[in-house]
C-alpha positions, 0 to 999 in steps of 0.5 A: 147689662142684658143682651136682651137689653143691648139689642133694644138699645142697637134698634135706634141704629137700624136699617143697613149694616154700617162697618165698623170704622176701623174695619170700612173702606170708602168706594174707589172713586173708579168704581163710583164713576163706572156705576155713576155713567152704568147706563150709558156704558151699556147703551153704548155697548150694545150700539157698538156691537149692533154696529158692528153686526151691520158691517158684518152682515152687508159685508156677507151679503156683498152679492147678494141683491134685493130682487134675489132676495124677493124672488126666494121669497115667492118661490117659499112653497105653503107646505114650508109656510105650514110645518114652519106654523106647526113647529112654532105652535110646538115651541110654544107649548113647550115654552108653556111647560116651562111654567106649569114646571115651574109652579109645581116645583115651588108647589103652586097650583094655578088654572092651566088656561091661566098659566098657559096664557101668561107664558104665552103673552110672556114670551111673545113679548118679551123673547120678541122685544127684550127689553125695558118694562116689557119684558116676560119677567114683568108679564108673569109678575103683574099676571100671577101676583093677583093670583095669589103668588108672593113676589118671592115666589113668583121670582123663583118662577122667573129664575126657574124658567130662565135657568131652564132655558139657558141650561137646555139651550147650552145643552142642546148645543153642547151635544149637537157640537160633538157630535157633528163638530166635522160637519159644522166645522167645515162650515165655519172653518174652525178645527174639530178639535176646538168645537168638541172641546168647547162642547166638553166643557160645556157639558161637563160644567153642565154635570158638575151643576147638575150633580153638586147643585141637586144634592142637599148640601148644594153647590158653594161657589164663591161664598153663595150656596147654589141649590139646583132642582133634583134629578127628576125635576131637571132632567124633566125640564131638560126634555122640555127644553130640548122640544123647545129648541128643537121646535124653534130650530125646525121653524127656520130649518124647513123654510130652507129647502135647498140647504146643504147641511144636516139638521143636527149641525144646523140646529148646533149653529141655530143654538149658538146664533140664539146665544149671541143674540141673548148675550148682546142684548140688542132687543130682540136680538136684531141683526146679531142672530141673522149675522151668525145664522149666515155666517154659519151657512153661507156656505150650504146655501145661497145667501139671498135664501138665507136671507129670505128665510130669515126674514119670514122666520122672524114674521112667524116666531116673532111678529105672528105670536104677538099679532095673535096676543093682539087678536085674543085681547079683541076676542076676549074684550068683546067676550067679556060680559060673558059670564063662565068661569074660564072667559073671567079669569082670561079676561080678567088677565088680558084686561090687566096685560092690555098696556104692555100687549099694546106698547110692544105691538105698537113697537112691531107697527112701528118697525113695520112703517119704518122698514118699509120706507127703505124698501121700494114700492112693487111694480104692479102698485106702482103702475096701479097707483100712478095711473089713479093718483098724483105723485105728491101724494104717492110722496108724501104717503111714503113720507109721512108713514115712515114718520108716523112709525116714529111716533108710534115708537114713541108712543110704546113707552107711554102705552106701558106706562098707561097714559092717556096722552100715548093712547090718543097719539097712538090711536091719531098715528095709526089711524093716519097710518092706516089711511096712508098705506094705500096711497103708499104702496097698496100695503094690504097686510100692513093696512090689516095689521094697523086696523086691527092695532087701531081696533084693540086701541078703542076697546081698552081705552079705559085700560090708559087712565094715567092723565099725562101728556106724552110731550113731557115724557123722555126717553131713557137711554134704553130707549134712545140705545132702541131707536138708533137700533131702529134707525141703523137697521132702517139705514141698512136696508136701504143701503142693502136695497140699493148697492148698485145705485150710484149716490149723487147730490141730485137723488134728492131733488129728484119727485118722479114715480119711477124712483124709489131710491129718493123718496127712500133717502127724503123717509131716511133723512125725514125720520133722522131729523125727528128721532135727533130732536127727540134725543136731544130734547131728552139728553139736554133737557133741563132739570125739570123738578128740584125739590125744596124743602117742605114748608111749615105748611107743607108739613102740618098738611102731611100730618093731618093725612097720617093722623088718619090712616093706619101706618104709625110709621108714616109719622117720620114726615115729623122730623121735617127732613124729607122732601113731599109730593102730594097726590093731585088730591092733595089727600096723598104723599110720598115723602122721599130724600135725595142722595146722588142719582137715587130719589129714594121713597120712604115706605109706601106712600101716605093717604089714600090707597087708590091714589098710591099707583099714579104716585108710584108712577109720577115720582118715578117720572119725576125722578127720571125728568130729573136725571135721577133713578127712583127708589122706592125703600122699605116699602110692603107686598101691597105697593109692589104691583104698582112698582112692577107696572112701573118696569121696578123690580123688588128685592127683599131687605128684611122682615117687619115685626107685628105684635096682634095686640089683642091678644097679646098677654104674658100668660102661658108657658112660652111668655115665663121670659117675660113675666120674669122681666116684668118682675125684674122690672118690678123689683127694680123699683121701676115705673112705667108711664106714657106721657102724653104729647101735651106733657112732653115739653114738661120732660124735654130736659130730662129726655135731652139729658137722656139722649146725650148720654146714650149717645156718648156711651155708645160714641154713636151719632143720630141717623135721620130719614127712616129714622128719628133723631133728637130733636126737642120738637120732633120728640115732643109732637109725639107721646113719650113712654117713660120709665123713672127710679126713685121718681127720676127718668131713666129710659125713654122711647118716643111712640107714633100712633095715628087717630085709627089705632090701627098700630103703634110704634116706638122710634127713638129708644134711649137709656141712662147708662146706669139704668138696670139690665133688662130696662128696655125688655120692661119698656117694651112690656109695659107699652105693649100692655098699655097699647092694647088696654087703650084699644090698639091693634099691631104693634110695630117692632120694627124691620129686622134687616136680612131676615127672611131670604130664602136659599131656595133653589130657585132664589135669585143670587140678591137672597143668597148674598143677603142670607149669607150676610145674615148669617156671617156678617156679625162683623159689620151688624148684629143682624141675627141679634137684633131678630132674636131680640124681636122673635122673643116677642112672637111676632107676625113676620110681614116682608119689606121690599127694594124697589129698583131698576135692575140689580146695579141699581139697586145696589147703588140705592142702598149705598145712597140710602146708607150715605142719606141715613148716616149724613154721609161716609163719615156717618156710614163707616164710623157709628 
């Protein structure tokens, strides 16, 4: 037998790598729990390290009082407010950099207006969130997609940028540490010594990376191969980072006039400070950066100075950016009839940006209202507001808004995900707020800031087209981890606020307008109460959904939607094995399995392609209400925008092969393999037939006989789901290209079409083992020839697992760990075989996408997706 032959008879086995039994061992059952509770763990992590920053930070402000805090707020000069604006506006132009650099060491070239908007929009969002669908990787994904960039090449713009700013954050650090380790060693009371050496090695693992990693060969480190960019890429982006840094750092550092330190030692501990507060993954760092920042200086300066700049440095490298993301989505809705080349391309992305634009403003609104229900009302408003109104409504303003914060919090996650419900809920929710804020405290800027969300909101309402009630949704667990952030925090300021009041039973029953310490607790207890029932209800939810099997129905609907689009694969809904959610036209569906927590999706979805975007979001959603973790597997570049705007990252799982039938031919000097497999085939006496579906069950018998021999000479079982299996009804709702010798059936494989004739596929491939080498080389031949001569366009080869993942410098470490397996994993698969088998046919090669919630998941959705093909371990590890 031929190992062309050989190839073809292993493609029914396709799809993941399964071990050989005697060489695959199961998981530790340790190693399934961790990754089964992966969420919580981490959600309970980062809640204990913010705790634990809240105990260090009212600790370290122990004498520091509210009114000290206020008055270093008044004494703040406006030439300190305007370098503080310079310094930011420096930073990100820098941040800006970052990109146009990034797109040019991948050779792409993209409108700078553009790209300078994206990075903008990028980085207010995420550096001040950072966390969930909202983060910067997601903005540059659904901004430079529709400009043209692949997923893959829009990833290495992600890696770029992100290795960038860690590599010129750990070397601004390294080098302001050695140098003045003295000075910052009298700050924090550490020894010299240790500072310096930490910068060493730090700089020289730095060195090392940047000498290895940008030589040709690369740097190998733990059987991956890093590739860095090249000396004069690196050390351009290095000059960038360090303006960056240096920028950010000089935004704090002139908002603290009487500090007692040098500005290299103040921008060693600001760069540490950035560091910690990244690694913690508390969003947006709150807290965590303030705690080092103090701890570092407390010393140099007064902590209620600290505390003062600190506050108006997040105000104005945090909250400004995004409030003047804000403000350009108005300007350019407004402008967006207006026709010149350079207004359409930024509308155009800040119409697509808007959701994500509004959800994480929403979430800045939110932190605002709360935050301001812990602090008291100002003398001169209190005084203003008692002489012209009721105290119940002075009460029940401070109360409510505190309350109103929390529903907009919640209304976020809906803006992101585009629903109509969260538009309307946030749009009541700021309106209400905005009234109240008079009544509340005279908050003028706050009253500013809610008009202006409340404005963006009623020009982009065609942006939230998603018709969804915001009362189904649940939080996840990063959610729920974010407002208990939230209402830490607003817990700790009140308790900072009022230190020095002595807690009694009575505060709570106590309405006059002097008192601010109880309406305080009533707003605390207020938003407690809520965000508790908010929890619960999405922790102890029932299971909303449990998939059934389909119908005979069910199923017959299906295949009338395959019949007519272009996907042969799509007939796999045949094999009656997978669960289906129809569109709420009825003219769509997803067909999908259930292996643990992952609902994993078979391809992209069947039917109408604008229908596809509210699919993707309602299995997820559905997934989600059912505790599972959604996957979308196998799917093409086409599906990915909608998996991106769903908060899903893509992972390469391999190439698909396309065969342009119309020109297909065996002419010509590169098809001389296939003339002599055509002939062989010939001389072999064999005959090629395609048998249509009304004939099958004639054959039935012959085609079983087949398949139960192939079987049991490869000790093989059949896999289901993204394949087909054997079965009678299955294999004869489809046409069967047959192959017979001396009149007799020796080979079959099953063909997919749809009524288009837009492309054709084969899915069970078997033989006789006494069939001649080369057998199904001649199949393959003989179909493609009959395809085209019947008016087909593609024909589908199939997916070749691994191919196609790039060791590019800047490829994320997925590609690499797969690009290795590719290339050394002949053990466990024949994945360089099985490609070779298919390049032979010359064809077009089409990528197909993972798609997951972060890394973990998608390792976890694979070994689910390996158990749901195999029938589970038994079917993994043996063949």
């Amino acid at each position: 037998m031929s190992s062309s032959a050989t190839s073809a008879s292993q493609t029914d086995d396709l799809d993941l790598p399964a071990p050989p039994a005697d060489s695959a061992e199961a998981p530790h059952p340790l190693w399934g729990r961790i990754a089964r509770f992966q969420g919580v763990l981490a959600a309970l992590g980062m809640l204990a390290i913010f705790a634990l920053v809240v105990w260090a930070i009212l600790g370290l402000t122990a004498e520091v009082r509210y009114d000290d805090v206020v008055a270093q707020l008044q004494t703040l000069s406006p030439g300190s407010v305007g370098l503080a604006l310079l310094f930011t506006a420096v930073s990100f132009v820098a941040l800006a950099v970052y990109d146009a650099n990034a797109l040019d060491y991948i050779g792409k070239r993209l409108p700078l207006p553009v790209v300078g908007l994206t990075s903008f929009l990028a980085y207010a969002i995420g550096n001040t969130i950072g966390f969930g669908a909202l983060s910067g990787g997601a903005i540059r994904f659904r901004a430079y997609s529709k400009l043209g960039l692949s997923p893959g090449e829009v990833a290495q713009v992600i890696a770029f940028v992100t290795l960038a700013f860690g590599m010129g954050l750990l070397l601004m650090a390294g080098i302001a540490t050695l140098i003045v380790a003295p000075q910052i060693a009298h700050v924090i009371g550490w020894d010299p010594l240790w500072l310096r050496a930490l910068a060493v090695a730090a700089l020289a693992g730095l060195a090392v990376l940047q000498l290895f990693g940008g030589r040709a060969k690369g740097l190998r480190l733990f059987g991956i191969t890093l590739h860095l960019p090249d000396t004069r890429t690196s050390s351009r982006q290095l000059l960038v980072s360090a303006l960056d840094m240096a920028a950010s750092a000089s935004v704090l550092y002139v908002l603290m006039p009487g500090l007692h330190v040098s500005w290299p030692s103040f921008f060693a501990i600001y760069c540490v400070a950035v560091g910690v507060g990244l690694i913690s993954h508390v969003p947006a760092g709150l807290g965590v950066f303030e705690t080092v920042m103090i701890a570092g200086l407390r010393q140099s300066a007064g902590v209620d100075s600290l505390l003062g700049a600190l506050i108006v440095y997040r105000v104005i490298y945090h909250a400004l950016p995004l409030t003047m993301a804000l403000v350009l989505l108005v300007v350019t809705e407004v402008r967006r009839f207006q026709k010149t080349t350079l207004a359409m391309e930024l509308g155009q992305s800040m119409s697509r940006l808007a959701p994500s634009i509004l959800s994480a403003f929403a979430l800045i609104v939110a932190v605002m209202l709360v935050f301001s229900g812990a602090t008291p009302i100002s003398e001169g408003a209190l005084d203003y507001l008692s002489a012209r109104l009721p105290l119940p409504i002075i009460e029940a303003a401070h109360f409510l808004s505190s309350l109103l914060g929390l529903v907009l919090f919640v209304a976020a996650r809906g803006l992101g995900q585009r629903l109509d419900g969260a538009w309307l809920v946030a749009v009541v929710a700021s309106a209400l707020a905005l009234v109240l804020s008079v009544p509340k405290s005279l908050a003028l800027a706050q009253a500013t800031l809610l008009a202006l969300f409340l404005v963006a909101l009623l020009m982009n309402r065609r942006a939230f087209t998603r018709h969804a009630s915001l009362m189904r949704q649940v939080l996840g667990l990063n959610w729920l981890a974010a407002m208990t952030v939230l209402i830490g925090s607003a817990v700790a300021i009140m308790v900072f606020v009022y230190r020095d009041t002595e807690y009694s039973h009575a505060l709570w029953w106590q309405f006059e307008v002097e008192q601010d310490v109880p309406r305080s607790l009533r707003a605390l207890l207020g938003l407690m109460i809520v965000a508790l029932v908010v929890a619960v209800k999405s922790l102890l939810r029932p299971v909303s959904y449990r998939p059934t099997a389909p119908t005979a129905e069910d199923i017959a609907r299906a295949v009338t939607i395959v019949a007519g689009q272009d996907v042969a694969d799509a007939n796999l809904v045949r094999m009656g094995d997978k669960h289906l959610m129809f569109s709420a036209s009825g003219k769509s569906f997803v067909m999908y399995g259930v292996q643990g927590r992952s609902w994993i999706a078979l391809l992209d979805p069947v039917g109408e392609a604008q229908e596809f975007p509210e699919l993707v979001w309602r299995f997820i959603e559905t997934a989600a209400a059912s505790g599972g973790r959604a996957v979308f597997y196998q799917i093409s570049p086409a599906l990915l925008p909608s998996c991106a705007d769903a908060g899903l990252r893509a992972f390469k799982m391999g190439e698909l092969a396309l065969i342009d039938l119309p020109n297909f031919t065996l002419s010509g000097r590169r098809n001389a393999g296939h003339r002599a497999a055509v002939n062989r085939g010939q001389r072999e006496g064999l005959d090629f037939a395609l048998i249509p579906v009304e004939d099958v069950p004639a054959v039935i018998a012959d085609l079983q006989r087949i398949s139960d021999g192939w079987l049991a000479e490869h000790a093989a079982r059949e896999k289901r789901f993204s394949l087909g299996a054997f079965d009678p009804a299955y294999v004869a709702s489809q046409p069967v290209a047959v192959l017979r010798k001396a009149g007799e059936i020796i080979a079959f494989a099953t063909v997919a079409v749809t009524d288009t004739h837009a492309e054709a596929t084969v899915d069970l491939m078997r033989f006789a083992p006494d069939a001649p080498g080369g057998t199904m080389d001649y199949l393959f031949l003989c179909l493609m020839e009959h395809l085209r001569d019947a008016g087909f366009r593609e024909f589908n080869l199939g997916m070749a697992p691994l191919a196609g993942l790039k060791r590019h410098e800047m490829a994320p470490v997925w590609d690499h760990v797969g690009a290795t397996l590719f290339e050394h994993g002949e053990r466990f698969y024949n994945f360089r075989g099985l490609r070779a088998f298919k390049a032979k046919f010359h064809p077009r090669w089409e990528p197909r996408y993972l798609a997951v919630t972060g890394t973990a998941g998608a390792a976890m959705a694979l070994m689910d997706a390996a158990l749901l093909i195999g029938g589970g371990m038994r079917g993994v590890i043996g063949k």
